[in-house]
C-alpha positions as CSV (number, residue, x, y, z in Angstrom):
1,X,0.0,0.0,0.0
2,X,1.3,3.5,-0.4
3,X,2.6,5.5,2.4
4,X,0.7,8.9,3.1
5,X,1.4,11.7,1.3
6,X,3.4,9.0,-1.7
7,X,2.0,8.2,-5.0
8,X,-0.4,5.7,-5.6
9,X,1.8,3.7,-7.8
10,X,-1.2,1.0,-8.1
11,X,-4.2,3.5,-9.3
12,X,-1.6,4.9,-11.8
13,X,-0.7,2.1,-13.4
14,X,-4.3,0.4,-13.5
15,X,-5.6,3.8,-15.0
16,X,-2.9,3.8,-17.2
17,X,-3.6,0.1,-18.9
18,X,-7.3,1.5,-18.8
19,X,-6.1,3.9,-21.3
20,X,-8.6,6.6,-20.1
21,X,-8.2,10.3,-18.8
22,X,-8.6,11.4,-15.6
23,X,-11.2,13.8,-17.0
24,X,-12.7,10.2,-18.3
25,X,-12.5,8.6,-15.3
26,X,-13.9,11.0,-13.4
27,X,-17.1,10.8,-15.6
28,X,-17.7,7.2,-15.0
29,X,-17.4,7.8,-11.5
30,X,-19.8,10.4,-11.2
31,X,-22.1,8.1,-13.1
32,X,-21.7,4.7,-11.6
33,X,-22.2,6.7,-8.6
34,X,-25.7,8.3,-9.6
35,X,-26.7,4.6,-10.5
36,X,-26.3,4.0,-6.8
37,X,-28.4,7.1,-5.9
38,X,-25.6,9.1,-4.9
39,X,-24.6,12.4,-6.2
40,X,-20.8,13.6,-6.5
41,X,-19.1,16.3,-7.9
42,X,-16.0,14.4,-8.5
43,X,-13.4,15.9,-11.5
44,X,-10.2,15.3,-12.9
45,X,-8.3,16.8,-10.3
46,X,-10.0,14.8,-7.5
47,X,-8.5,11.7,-9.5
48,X,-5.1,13.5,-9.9
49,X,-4.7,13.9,-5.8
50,X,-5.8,10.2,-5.2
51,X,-2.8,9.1,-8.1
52,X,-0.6,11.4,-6.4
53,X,-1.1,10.3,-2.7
54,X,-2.0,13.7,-1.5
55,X,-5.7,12.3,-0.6
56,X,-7.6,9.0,-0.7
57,X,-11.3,8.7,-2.1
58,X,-13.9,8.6,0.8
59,X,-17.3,7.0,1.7
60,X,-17.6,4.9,-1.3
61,X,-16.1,6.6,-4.0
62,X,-13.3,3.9,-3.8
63,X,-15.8,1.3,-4.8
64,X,-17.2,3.3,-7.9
65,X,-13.3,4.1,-8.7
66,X,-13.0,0.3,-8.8
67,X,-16.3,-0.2,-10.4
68,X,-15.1,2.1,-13.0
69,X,-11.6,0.5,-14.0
70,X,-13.5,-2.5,-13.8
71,X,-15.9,-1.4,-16.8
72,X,-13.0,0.0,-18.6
73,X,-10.5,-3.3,-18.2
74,X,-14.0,-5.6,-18.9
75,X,-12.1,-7.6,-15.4
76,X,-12.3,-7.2,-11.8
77,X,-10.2,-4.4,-10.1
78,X,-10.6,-4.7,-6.2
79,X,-10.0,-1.7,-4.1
80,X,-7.2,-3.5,-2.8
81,X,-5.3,-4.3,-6.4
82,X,-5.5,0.1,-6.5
83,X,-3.9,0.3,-3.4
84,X,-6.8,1.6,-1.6
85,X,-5.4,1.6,2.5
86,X,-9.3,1.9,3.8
87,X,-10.4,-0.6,1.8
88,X,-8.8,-3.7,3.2
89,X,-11.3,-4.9,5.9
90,X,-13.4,-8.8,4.9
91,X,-15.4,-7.9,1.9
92,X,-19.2,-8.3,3.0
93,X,-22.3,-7.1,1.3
94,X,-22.7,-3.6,3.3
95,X,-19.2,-2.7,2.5
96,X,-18.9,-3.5,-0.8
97,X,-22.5,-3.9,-2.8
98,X,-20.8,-5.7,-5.5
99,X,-21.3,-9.7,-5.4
100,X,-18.4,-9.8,-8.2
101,X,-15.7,-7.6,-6.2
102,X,-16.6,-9.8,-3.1
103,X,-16.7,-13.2,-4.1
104,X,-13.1,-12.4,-6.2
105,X,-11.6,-10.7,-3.2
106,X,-12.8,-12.9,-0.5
107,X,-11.8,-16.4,-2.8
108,X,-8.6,-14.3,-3.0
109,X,-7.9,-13.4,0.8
110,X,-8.5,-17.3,1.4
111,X,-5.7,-18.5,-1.4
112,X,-3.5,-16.0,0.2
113,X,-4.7,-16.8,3.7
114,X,-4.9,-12.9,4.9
115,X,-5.6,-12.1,8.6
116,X,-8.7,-10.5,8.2
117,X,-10.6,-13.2,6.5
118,X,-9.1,-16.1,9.0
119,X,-10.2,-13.7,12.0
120,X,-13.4,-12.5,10.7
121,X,-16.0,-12.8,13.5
122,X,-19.6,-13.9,12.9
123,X,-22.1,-11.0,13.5
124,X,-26.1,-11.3,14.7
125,X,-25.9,-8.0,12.6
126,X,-25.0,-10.2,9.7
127,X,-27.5,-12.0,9.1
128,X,-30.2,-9.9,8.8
129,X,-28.1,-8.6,5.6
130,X,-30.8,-9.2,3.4
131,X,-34.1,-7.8,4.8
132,X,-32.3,-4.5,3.9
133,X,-30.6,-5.5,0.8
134,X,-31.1,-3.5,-2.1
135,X,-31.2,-5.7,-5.2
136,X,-32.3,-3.5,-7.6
137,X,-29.1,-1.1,-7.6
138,X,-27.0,-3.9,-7.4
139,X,-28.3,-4.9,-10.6
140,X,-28.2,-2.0,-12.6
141,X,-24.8,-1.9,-11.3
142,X,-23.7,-5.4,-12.6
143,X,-25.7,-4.9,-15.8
144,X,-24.2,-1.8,-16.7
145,X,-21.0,-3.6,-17.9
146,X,-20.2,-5.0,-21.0
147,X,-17.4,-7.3,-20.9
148,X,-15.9,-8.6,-24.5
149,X,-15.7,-12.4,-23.9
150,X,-19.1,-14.2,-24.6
151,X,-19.7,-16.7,-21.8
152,X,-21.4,-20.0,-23.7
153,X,-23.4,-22.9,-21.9
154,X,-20.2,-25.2,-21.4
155,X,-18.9,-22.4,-19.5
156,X,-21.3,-22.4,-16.7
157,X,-22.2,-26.4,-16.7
158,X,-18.2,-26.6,-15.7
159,X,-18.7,-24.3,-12.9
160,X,-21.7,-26.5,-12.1
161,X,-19.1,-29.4,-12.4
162,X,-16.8,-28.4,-9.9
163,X,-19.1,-27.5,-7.6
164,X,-20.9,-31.1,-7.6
165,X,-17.4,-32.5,-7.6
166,X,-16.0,-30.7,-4.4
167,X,-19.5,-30.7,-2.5
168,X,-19.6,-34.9,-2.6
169,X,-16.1,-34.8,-1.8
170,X,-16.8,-32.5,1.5
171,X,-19.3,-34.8,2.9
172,X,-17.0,-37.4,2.7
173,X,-13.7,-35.6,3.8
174,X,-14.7,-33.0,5.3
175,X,-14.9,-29.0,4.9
176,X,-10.8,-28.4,4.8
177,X,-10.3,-30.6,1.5
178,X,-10.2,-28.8,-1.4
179,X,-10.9,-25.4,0.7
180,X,-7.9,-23.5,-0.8
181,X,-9.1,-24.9,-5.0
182,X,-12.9,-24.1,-4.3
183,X,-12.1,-20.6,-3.3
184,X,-9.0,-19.9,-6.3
185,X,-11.6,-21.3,-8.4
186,X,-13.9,-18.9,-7.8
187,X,-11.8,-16.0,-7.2
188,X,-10.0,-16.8,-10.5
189,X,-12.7,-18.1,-12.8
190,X,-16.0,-18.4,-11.8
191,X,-16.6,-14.7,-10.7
192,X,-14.7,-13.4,-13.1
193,X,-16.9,-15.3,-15.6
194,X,-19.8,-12.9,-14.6
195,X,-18.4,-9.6,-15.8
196,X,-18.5,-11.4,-19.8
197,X,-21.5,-10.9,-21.9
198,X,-24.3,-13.6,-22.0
199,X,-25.8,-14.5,-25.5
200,X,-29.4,-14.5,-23.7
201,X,-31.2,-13.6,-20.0
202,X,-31.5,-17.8,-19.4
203,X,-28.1,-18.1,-19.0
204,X,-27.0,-15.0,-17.4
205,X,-29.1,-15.8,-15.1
206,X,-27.9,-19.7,-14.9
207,X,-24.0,-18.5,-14.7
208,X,-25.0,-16.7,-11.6
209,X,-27.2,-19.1,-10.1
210,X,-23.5,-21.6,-10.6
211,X,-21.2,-18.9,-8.8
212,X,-23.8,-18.6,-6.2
213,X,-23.9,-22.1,-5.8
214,X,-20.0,-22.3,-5.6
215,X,-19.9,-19.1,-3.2
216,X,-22.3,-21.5,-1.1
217,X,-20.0,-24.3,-0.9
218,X,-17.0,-21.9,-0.1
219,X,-19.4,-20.9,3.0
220,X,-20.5,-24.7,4.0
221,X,-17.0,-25.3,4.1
222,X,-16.0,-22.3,6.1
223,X,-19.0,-23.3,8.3
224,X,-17.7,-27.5,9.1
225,X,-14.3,-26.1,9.9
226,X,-15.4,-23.4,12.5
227,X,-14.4,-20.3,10.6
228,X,-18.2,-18.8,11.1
229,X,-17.1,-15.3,9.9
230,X,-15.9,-16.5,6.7
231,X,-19.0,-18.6,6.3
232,X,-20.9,-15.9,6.7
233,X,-19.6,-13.8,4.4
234,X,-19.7,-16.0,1.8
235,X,-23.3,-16.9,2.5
236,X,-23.7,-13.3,2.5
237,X,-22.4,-12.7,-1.4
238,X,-24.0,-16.2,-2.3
239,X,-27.4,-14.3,-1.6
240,X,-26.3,-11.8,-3.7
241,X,-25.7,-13.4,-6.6
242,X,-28.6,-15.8,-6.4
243,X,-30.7,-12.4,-6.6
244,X,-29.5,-11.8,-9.7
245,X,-29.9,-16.1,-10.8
246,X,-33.2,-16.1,-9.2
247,X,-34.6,-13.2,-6.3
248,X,-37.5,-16.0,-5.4
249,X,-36.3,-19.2,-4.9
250,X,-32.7,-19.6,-5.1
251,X,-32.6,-15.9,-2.9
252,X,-34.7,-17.7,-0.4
253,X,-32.7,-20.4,-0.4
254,X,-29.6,-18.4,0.3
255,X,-31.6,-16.7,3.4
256,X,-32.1,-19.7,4.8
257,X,-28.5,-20.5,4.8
258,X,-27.8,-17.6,6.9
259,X,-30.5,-18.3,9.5
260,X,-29.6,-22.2,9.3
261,X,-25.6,-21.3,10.4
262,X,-27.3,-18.7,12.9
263,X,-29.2,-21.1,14.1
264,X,-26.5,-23.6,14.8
265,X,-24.2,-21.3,16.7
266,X,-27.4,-20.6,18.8
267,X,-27.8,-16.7,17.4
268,X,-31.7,-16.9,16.8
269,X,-31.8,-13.3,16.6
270,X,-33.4,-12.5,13.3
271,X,-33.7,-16.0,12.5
272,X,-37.5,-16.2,12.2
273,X,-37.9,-12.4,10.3
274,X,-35.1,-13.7,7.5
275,X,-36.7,-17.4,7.3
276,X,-40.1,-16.0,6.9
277,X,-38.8,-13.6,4.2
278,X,-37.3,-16.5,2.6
279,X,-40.6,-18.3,2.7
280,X,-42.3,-14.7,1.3
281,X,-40.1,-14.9,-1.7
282,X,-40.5,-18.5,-2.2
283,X,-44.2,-19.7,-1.4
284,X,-46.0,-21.1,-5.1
285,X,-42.7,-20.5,-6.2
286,X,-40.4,-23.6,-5.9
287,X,-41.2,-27.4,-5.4
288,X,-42.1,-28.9,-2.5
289,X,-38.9,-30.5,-1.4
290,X,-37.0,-27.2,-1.2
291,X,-40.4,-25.6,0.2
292,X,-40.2,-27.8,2.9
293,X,-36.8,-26.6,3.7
294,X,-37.7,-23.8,4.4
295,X,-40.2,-24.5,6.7
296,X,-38.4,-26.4,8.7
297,X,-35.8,-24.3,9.4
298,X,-38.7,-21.7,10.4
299,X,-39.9,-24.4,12.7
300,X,-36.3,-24.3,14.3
301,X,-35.9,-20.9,14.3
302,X,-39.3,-20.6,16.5
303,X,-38.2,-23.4,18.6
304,X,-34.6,-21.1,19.3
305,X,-36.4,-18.7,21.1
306,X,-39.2,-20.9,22.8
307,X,-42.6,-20.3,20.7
308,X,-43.9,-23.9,20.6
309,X,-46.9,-23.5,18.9
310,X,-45.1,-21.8,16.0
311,X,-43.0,-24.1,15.7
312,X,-45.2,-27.4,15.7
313,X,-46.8,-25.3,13.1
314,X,-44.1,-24.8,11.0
315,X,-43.4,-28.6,11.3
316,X,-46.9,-29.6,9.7
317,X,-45.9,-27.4,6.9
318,X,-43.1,-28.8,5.9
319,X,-44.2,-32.4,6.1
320,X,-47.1,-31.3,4.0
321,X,-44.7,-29.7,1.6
322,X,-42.7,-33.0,1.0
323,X,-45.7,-34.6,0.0
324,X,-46.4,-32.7,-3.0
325,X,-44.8,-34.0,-6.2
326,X,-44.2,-31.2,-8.2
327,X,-40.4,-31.1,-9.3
328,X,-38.3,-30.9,-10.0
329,X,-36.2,-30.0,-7.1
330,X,-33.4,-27.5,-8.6
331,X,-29.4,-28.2,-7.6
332,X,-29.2,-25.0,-5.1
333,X,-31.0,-27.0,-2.7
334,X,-30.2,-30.7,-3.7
335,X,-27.0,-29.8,-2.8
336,X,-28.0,-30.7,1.2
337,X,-29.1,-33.9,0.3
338,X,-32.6,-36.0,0.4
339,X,-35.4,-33.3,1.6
340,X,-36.5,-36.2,3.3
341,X,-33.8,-36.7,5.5
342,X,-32.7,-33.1,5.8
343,X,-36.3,-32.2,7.0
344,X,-36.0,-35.5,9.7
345,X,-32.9,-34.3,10.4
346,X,-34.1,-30.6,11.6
347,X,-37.3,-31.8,13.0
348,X,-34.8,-33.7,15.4
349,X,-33.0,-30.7,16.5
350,X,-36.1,-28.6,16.9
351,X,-38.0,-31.2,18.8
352,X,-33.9,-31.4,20.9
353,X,-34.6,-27.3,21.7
354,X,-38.6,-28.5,23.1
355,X,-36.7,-31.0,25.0
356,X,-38.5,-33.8,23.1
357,X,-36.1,-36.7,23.4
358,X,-37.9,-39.8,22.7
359,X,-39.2,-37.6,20.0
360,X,-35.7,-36.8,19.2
361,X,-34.7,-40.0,18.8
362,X,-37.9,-41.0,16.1
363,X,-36.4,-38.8,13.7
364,X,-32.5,-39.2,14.3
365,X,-33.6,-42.5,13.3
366,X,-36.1,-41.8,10.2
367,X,-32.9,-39.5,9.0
368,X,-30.4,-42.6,9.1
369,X,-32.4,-44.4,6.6
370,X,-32.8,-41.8,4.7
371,X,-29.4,-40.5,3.6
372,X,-26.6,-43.0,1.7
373,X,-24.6,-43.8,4.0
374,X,-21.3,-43.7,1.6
375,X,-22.2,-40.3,0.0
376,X,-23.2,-38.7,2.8
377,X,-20.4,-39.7,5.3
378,X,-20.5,-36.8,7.7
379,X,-24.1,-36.9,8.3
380,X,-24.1,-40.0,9.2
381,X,-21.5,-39.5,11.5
382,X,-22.7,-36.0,13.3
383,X,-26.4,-38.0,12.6
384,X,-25.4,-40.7,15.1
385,X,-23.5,-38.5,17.7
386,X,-26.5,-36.3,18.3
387,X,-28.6,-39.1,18.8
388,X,-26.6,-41.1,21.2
389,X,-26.9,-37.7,23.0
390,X,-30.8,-38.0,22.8
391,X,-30.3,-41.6,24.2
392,X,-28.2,-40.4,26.9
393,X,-30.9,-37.6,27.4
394,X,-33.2,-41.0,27.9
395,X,-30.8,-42.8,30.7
396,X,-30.2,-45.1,27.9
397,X,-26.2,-45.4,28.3
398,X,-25.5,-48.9,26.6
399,X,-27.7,-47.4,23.4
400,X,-25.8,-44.0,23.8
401,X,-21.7,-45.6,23.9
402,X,-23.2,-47.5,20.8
403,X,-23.8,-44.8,18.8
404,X,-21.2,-42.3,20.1
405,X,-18.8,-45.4,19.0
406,X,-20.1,-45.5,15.3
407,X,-20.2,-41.9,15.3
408,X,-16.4,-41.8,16.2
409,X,-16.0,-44.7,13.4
410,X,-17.7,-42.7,10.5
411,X,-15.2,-39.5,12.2
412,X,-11.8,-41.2,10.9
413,X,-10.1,-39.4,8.5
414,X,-12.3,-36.1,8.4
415,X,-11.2,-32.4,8.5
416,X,-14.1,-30.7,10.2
417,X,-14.1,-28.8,13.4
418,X,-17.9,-30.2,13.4
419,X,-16.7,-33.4,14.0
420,X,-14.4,-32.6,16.6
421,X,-16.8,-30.4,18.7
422,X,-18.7,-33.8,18.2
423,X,-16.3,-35.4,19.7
424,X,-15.3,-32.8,22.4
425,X,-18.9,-33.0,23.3
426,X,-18.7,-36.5,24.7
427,X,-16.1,-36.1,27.1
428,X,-18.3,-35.2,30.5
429,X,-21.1,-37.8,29.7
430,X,-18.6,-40.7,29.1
431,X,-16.5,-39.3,32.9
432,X,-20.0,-40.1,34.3
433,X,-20.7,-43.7,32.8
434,X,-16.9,-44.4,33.6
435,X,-17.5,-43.5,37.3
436,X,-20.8,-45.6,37.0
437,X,-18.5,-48.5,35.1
438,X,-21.0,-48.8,32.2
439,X,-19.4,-51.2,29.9
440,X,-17.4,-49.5,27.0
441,X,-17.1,-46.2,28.6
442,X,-13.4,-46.2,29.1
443,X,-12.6,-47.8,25.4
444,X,-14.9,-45.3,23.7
445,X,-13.1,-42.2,26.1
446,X,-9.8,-43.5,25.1
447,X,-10.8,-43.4,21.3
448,X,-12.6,-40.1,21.5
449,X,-9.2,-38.7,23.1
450,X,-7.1,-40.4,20.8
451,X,-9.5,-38.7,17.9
452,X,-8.5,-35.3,19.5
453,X,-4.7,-35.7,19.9
């Protein structure tokens, strides 16, 4: 970064391969910033003192500065790559309103593993992102380029590709394989991708709908390794970018993602406002597998903060939305697996917050037979450690060591921090049955350290 008072060798030299004046540039800032509803008087000479070091843009004119090169260079130019000093913090929605510029800058920061990505904190804040997300400037923003390269069909089913590829390979390995290539992936090709120019609307909006999906996968993985602020930000640019694949049903989607991670760090705050957003959007508007999704993380975002009723409510729903037929289910929210299980799954951990547990227990059970086994590893893994804890919850210690012991089985070999909290989790209930001398305590404690070392 430049020093105070020094040229901005980095703005020159990207204005410079831009080929424009400062007069030019000035223009396009000026304009990119009245498509944002903000008026500035910005001229030549405010672009000569930001060159020269003497000042550096404020508010946001260093995103329409960057918004502009972009336009002229028909590629991505970060705030960072111009050397701007205030524009270094994790890229989220608020503080940069373009999906492109974030999902390239946050792939980036995770290929070149900067600080302030790896210590990015989750925020209750965050995830109420998008009940004030404005869409509609976002997209004149992003349509107002006109890139040279002309992005085809193939282009976006290989982005599709490598997201199938690295999602079965996650539940299997866990979220820390093939973190670093998902993320360069995106940060190098995928986003990029959506600055070209699309032969028709279909697949503009389909090659958005495919970064959003990868964005979501960068996030998931974030998410099983513990790294909640990451996760979060992606989630938070996957949103954007589904708005612009689909703002009902894939957007929905993306809500729910945010309220689901919320959810499981036991933030409920704004949970049930963002879920029933999502369910706005979505309602008569996707099939009834993803529909039931959604309800069921309502039902778990009532449960959260107590509202029983709500949430058996919420829980007919979305059995009565996996009964309808009327696919097919799209790939943004295959990608967690059979509805079927996923919503047995949830209705386990709601009826675990209404201290259900024999209830509990019904569905841990319904969602073992329900997912493969081989592709879907993990799940079977965390499936069977929550429910020895609802057999423990039960005074049913032989049944719990059981299924804590194939839990720690289906662990072996994994890189999640999931799996390990799992794990950590078993250490004072196994103390107790080793003081009572229930039989396989100390073997399954010695394992569970051993898992830990």
């Amino acid at each position: 970064m430049p020093t105070p008072n020094q040229p901005n060798s980095r703005l020159r030299d990207v204005i410079s391969a831009s080929g424009c004046t400062f007069d030019a540039l000035a223009k396009d800032v000026r304009r990119i910033a009245a498509e944002n509803g903000e008026v500035l008087q910005t001229n030549k000479s405010a672009i000569s003192h930001w060159v020269n070091g003497a000042r550096e843009p404020s508010g946001r004119m260093g995103q329409y500065l960057a918004e502009a090169l972009s336009r002229r260079l028909a590629r991505t130019v970060t705030p960072t790559e111009i050397g701007l000093r205030g524009q270094t913090e994790t890229p989220t929605a608020t503080a940069n309103p373009d999906p492109v510029v974030a999902a390239t800058e946050l792939g980036r920061a995770d290929v070149d593993r900067r600080r302030f990505l790896a210590i990015a904190a989750f925020t209750t804040a965050g995830v109420a992102m998008p009940l004030a997300y404005d869409h509609e400037a976002t997209s004149r923003m992003l349509r107002a380029r006109t890139g040279g390269v002309l992005v085809g069909a193939e282009d976006v089913d290989v982005v599709r590709q490598i997201t199938t590829a690295f999602s079965s390979a996650d539940e299997r390995l866990g979220g820390g394989h093939g973190l670093t290539t998902v993320t360069a992936y995106l940060a190098d090709t995928a986003a990029p991708m959506l600055r070209a120019r699309f032969p028709n609307e279909a697949l503009r909006q389909a090659a958005f709908g495919a970064v959003a999906e990868l964005a979501y996968l960068a996030g998931w993985k974030h998410h099983d390794l513990g790294q909640e602020g990451a996760a979060q930000r992606y989630y938070q640019v996957g949103y954007q970018l589904a708005c612009e694949a689909d703002p009902n049903g894939h957007a929905a989607w993306m809500m729910r993602a945010l309220a689901h991670q919320a959810l499981s760090l036991k933030q409920p705050h704004h949970c049930v406002d963002l879920v029933e957003g999502a369910l706005t959007r979505g309602l008569g508007r996707v099939d009834g597998q993803t529909e039931a999704l959604l309800h069921i993380t309502h039902a778990r975002a009532y449960a959260a903060i107590g509202e029983k009723p709500s949430a058996a409510r919420a829980l007919l729903a979305a059995e009565g939305a996996l009964l309808r037929e009327d696919g097919p289910q799209p790939s943004y929210s295959r990608v967690s697996g059979p509805a079927t299980g996923t919503v047995a799954s949830h209705t386990a951990r709601t009826l675990t917050d209404l201290a259900d547990h024999p209830g509990t227990e019904i569905q841990h059970r319904a969602a073992l037979t329900r997912w493969d086994p081989v592709q879907y590893k993990r799940v079977h893994a965390l499936t069977y450690a929550d429910l020895g804890d609802s057999l423990a919850a039960q005074a049913r210690a032989d049944e719990a060591i059981a299924a804590w012991s194939q839990s720690l089985t289906l662990m072996e070999g994994m890189t999640s921090d999931r799996t390990r909290k799992a794990i950590s989790s078993l250490r004072s209930p196994l103390a107790i049955y080793q003081r009572r001398k229930v039989p396989g305590a100390t073997e399954l404690a010695r394992r569970a350290r051993e898992a830990l070392a």
